[in-house]
Backbone bond lengths (Angstrom), bond angles and torsions (degrees), N, CA, C in turn:
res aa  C-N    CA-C-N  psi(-1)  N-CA   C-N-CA  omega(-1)  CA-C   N-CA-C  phi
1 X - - - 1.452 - - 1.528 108.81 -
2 X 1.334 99.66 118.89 1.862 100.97 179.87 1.804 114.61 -79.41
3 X 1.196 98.74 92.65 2.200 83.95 -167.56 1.871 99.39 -53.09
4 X 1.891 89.84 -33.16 1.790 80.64 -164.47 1.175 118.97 -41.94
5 X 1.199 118.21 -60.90 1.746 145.81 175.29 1.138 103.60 -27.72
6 X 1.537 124.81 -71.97 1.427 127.17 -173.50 1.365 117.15 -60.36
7 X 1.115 112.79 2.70 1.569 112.43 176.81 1.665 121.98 -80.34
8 X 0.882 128.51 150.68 1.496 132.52 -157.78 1.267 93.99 -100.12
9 X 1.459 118.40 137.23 1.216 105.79 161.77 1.709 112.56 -139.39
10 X 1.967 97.52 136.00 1.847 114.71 -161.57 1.775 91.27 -50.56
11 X 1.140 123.78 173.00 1.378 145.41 148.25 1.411 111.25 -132.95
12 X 1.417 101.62 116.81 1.702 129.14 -174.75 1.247 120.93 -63.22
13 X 1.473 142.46 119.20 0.831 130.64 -167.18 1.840 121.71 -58.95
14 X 1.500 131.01 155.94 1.292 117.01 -151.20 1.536 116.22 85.45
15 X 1.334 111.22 -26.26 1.987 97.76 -176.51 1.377 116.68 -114.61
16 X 0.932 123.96 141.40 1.142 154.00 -148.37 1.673 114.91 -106.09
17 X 1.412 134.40 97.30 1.488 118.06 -179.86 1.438 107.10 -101.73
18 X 1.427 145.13 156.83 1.443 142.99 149.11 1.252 86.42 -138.13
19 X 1.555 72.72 149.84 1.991 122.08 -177.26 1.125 120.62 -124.72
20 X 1.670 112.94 82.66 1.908 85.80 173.82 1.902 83.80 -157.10
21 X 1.685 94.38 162.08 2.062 101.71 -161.17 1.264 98.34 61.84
22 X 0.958 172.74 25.52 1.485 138.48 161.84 1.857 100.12 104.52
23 X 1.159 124.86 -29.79 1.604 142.55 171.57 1.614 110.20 -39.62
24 X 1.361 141.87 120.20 1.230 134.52 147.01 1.488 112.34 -102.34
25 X 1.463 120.69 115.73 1.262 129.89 170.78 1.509 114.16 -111.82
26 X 1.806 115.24 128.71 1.061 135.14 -137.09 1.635 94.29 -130.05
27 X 0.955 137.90 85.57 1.621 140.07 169.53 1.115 122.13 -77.90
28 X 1.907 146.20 136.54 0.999 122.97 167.39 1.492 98.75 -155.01
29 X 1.436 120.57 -174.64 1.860 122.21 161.28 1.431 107.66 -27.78
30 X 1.433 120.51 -57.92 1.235 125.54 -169.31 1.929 130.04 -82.18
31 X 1.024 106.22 -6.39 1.504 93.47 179.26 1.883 87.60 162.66
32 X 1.490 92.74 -144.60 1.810 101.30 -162.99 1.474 72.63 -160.57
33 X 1.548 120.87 150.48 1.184 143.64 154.30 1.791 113.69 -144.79
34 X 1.407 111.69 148.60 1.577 109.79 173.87 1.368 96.55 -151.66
35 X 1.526 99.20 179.12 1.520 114.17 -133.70 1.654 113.78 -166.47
36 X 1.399 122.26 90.85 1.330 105.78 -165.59 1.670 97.97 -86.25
37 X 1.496 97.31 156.02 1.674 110.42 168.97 1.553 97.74 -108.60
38 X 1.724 103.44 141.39 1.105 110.23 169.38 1.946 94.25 -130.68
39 X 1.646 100.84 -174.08 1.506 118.55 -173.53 1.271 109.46 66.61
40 X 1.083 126.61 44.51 2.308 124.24 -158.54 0.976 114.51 1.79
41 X 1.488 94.72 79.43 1.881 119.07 148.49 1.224 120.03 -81.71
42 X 1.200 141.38 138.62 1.150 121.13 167.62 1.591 106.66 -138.26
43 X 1.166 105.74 -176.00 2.024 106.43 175.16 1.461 89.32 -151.66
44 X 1.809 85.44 155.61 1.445 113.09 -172.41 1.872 88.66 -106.43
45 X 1.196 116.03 156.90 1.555 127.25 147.56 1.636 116.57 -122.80
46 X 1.324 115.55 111.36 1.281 107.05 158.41 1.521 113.56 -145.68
47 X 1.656 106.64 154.74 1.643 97.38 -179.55 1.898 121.75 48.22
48 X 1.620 81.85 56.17 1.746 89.97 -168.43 1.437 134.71 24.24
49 X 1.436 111.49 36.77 1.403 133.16 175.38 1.572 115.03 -125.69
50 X 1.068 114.43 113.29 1.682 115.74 -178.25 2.073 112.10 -93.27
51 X 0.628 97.60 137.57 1.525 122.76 161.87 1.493 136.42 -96.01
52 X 1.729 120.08 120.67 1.348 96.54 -170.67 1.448 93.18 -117.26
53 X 1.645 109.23 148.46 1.768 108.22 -179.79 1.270 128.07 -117.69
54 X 0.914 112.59 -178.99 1.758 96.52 175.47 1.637 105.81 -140.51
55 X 1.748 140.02 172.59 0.964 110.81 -176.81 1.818 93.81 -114.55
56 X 1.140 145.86 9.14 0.913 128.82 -179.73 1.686 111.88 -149.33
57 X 0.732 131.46 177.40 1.736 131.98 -170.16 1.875 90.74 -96.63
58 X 1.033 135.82 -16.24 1.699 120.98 -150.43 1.902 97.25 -75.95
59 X 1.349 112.09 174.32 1.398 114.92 -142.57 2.173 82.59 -83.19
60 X 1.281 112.51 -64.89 1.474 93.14 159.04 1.525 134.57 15.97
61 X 1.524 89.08 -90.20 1.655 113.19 -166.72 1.354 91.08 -67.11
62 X 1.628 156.28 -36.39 1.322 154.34 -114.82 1.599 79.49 -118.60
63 X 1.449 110.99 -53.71 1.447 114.65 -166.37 1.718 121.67 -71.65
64 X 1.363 102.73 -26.98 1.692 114.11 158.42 1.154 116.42 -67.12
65 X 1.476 123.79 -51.53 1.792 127.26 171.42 1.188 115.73 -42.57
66 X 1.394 130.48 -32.65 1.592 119.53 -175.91 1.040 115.12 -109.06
67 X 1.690 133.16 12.23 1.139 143.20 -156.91 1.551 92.19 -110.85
68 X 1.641 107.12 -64.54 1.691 125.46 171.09 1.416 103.05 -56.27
69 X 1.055 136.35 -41.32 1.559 114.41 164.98 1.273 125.08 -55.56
70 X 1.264 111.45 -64.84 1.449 106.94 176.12 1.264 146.70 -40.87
71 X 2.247 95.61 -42.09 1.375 106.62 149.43 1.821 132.38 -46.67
72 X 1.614 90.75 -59.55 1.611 84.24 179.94 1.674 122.33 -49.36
73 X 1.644 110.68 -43.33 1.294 119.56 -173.95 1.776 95.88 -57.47
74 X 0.918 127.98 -48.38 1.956 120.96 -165.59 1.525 91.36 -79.18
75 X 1.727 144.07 4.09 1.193 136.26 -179.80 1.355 73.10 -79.34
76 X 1.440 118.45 -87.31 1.619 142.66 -154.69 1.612 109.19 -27.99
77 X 1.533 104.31 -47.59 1.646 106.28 -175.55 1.795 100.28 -88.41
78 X 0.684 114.77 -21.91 1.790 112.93 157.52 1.574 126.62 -37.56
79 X 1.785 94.45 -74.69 1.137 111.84 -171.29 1.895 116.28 -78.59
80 X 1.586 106.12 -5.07 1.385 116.32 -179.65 1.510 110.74 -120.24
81 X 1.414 132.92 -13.50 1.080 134.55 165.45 1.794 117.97 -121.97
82 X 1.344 104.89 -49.78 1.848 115.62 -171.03 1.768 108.17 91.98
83 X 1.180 79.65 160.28 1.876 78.86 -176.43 1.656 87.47 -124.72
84 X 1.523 104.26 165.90 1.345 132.56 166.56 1.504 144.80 -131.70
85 X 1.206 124.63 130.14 1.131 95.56 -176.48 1.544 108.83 -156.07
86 X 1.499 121.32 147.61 1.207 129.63 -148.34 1.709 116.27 -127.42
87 X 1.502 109.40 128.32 1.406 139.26 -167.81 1.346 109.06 -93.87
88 X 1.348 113.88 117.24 2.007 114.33 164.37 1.456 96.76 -94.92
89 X 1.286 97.39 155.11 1.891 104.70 168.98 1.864 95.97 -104.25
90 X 0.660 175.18 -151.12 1.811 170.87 -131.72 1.785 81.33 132.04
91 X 1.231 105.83 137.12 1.573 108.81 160.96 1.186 120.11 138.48
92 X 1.292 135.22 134.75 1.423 122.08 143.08 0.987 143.43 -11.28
93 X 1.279 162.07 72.47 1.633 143.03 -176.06 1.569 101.86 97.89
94 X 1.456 113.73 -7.44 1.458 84.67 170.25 1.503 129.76 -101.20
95 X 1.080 101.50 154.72 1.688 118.77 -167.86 1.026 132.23 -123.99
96 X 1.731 132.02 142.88 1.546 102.09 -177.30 1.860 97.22 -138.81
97 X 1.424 117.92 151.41 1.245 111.39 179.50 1.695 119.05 -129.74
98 X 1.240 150.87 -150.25 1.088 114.39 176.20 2.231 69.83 178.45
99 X 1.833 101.04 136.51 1.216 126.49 171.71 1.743 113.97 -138.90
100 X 1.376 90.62 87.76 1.860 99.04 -171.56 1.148 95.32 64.56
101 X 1.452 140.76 -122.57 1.856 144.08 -124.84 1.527 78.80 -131.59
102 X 1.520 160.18 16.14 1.431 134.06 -179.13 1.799 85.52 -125.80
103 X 1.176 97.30 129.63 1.587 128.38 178.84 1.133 94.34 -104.85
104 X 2.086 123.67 116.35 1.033 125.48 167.48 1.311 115.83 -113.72
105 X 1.603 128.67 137.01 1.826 128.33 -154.74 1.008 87.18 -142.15
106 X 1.500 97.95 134.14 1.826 119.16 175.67 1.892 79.85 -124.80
107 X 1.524 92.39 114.80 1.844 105.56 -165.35 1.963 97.90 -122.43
108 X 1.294 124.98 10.58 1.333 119.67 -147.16 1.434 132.74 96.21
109 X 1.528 119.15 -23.29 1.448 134.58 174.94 1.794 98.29 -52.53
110 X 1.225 101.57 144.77 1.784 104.89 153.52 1.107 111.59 -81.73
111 X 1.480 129.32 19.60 1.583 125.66 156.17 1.748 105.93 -133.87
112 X 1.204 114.79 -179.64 1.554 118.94 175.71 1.291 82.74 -92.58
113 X 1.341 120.89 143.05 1.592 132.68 148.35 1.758 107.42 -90.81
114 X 1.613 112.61 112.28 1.640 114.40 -177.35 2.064 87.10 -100.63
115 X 1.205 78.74 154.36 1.634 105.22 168.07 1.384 124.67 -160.23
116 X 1.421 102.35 118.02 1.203 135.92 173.68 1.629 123.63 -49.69
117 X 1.451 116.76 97.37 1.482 112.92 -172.15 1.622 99.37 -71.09
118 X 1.396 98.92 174.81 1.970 115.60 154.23 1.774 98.21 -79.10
119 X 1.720 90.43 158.48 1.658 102.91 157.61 1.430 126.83 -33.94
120 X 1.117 122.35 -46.42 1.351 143.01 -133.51 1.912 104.44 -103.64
121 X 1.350 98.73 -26.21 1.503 104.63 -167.44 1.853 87.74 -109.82
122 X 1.669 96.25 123.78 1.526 105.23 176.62 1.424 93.58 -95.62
123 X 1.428 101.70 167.79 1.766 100.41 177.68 2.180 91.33 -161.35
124 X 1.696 92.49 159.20 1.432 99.36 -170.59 1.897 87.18 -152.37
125 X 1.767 84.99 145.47 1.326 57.79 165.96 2.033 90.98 -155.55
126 X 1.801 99.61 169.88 1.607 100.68 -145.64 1.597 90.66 -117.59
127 X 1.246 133.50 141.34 1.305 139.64 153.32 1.239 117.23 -123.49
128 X 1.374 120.81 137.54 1.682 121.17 -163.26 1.666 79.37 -154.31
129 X 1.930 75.05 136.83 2.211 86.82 -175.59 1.551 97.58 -65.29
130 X 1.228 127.29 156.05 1.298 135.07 160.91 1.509 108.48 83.04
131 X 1.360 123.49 -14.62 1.669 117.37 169.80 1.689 103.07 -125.74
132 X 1.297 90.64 158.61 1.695 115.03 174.63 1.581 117.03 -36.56
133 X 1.287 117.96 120.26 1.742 106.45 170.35 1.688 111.07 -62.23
134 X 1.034 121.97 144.67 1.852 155.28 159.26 1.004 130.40 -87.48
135 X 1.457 115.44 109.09 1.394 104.49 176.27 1.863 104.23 -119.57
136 X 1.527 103.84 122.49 1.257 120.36 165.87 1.328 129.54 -102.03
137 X 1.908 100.31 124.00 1.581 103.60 -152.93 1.441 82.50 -131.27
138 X 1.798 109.24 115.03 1.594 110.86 164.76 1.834 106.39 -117.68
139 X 1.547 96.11 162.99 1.545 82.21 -165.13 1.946 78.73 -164.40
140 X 1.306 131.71 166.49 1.478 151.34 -176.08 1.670 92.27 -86.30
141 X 1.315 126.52 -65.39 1.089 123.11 -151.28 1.786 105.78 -95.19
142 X 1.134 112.02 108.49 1.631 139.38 -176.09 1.480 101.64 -43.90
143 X 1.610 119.93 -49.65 1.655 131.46 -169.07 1.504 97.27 -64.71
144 X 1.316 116.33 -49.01 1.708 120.78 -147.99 1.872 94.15 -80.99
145 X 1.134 108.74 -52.81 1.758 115.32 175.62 1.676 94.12 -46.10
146 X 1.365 129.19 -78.72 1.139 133.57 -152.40 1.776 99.39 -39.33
147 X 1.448 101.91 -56.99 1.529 97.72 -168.39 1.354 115.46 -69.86
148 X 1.689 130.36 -33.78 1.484 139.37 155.56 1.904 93.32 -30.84
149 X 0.998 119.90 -77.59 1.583 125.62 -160.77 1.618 94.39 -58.26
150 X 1.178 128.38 -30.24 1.906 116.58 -169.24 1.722 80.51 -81.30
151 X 0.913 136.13 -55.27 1.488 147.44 -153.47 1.490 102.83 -53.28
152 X 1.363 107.28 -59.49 1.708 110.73 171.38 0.983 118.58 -76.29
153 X 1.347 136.13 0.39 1.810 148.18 -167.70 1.398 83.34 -95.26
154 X 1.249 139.94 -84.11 1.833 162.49 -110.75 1.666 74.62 -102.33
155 X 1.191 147.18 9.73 1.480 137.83 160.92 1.514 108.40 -62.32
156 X 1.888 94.32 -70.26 1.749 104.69 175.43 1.982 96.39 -154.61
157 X 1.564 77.11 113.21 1.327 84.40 178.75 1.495 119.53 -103.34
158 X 1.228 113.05 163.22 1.502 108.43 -141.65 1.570 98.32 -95.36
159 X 1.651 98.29 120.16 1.521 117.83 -163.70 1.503 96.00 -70.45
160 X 1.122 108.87 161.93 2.294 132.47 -178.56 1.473 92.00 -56.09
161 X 1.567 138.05 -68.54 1.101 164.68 -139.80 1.294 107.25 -50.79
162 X 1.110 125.69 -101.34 1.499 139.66 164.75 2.087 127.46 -101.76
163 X 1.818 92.21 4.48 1.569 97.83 152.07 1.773 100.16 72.18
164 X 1.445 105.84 7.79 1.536 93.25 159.32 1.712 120.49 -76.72
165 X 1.448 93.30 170.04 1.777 93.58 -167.57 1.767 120.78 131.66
166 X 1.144 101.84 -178.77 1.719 98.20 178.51 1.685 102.53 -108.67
167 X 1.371 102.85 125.36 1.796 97.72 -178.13 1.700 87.23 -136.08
168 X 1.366 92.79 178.84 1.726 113.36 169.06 1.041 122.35 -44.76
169 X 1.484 158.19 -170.24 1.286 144.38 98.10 1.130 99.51 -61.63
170 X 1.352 114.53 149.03 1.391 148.02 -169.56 1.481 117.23 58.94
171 X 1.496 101.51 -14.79 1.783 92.87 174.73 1.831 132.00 -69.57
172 X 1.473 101.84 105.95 1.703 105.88 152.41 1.587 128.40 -36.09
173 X 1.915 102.67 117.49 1.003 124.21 -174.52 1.010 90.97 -92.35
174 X 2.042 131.37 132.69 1.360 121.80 164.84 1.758 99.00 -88.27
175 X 1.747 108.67 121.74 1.802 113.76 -177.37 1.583 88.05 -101.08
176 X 1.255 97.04 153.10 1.789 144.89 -166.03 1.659 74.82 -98.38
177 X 1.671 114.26 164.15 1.487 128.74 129.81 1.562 116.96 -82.43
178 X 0.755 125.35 138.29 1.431 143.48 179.09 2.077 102.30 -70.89
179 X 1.451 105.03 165.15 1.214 111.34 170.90 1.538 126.02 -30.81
180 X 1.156 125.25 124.83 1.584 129.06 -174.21 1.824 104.39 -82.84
181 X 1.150 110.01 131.81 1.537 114.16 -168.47 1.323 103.58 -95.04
């Protein structure tokens, strides 16, 4: 039994769903996202509440139903709210700067490593004397941020040792002890 699937999900006023081929198109303040369903999934809309279905009970169809829900639901809060999510640099000397969409990081390299965002992913970023630089990257589409944030993580990720590197805010580094004297 998929609970996810069976879950109802509101549609906010301002957004917009279409249904037609197999296509879910998701409109809102913030952008447009779509989304094909495959394995015959389908969704109902009524009374600004959507429904996602499935046509048979087998583990398959059960396992597409809660997958396509979930997706559509992070379209909906995408395109009507946006998600965010936020980068410390931990380190000595490192730095990060940002000119329109090119993110430039002084990470330890004997060069800056710059990287080039998509349209879609905004980014800011904060330096304050005496604390860690921040980089805040909001964007509509949940998939494209996630991989932007693995993308700038997998630069220098923050070793057991002394926890330098690029991590989450708020994310726990599990530290090693170092050499016994």
């Amino acid at each position: 039994m998929s609970r996810i699937g069976k879950a109802i999900i509101n549609i906010p006023t301002g957004t917009t769903i279409d249904y037609k081929d197999n296509v879910v198109t998701v409109k809102g303040k913030n952008g447009e996202l779509k989304q094909e369903l495959t394995g015959g999934i389908t969704i109902n809309i009524e009374n600004s509440q959507l429904t996602v279905e499935r046509p048979s009970d087998n583990k398959q169809h059960k396992s597409l139903h809660g997958l396509y829900r979930a997706l559509i639901n992070n379209m909906i809060i995408g395109v009507s709210e946006g998600f965010t999510k936020k980068l410390e640099l931990v380190g000595v000397g490192y730095r990060a700067s940002n000119q329109g969409q090119k993110l430039e990081l002084a990470l330890g390299f004997s060069h800056l490593v710059v990287v080039e965002l998509p349209q879609e992913v905004k980014v800011e970023t904060l330096t304050e004397k005496g604390k860690n630089p921040i980089i805040t990257l909001s964007s509509y589409d949940k998939h494209l941020l996630g991989m932007v944030c693995a993308k700038i993580r997998s630069l220098r990720k923050p070793e057991p040792y002394k926890g330098k590197g690029v991590k989450f805010v708020g994310e726990q580094i599990r530290r090693k002890a170092g050499k016994s004297a």
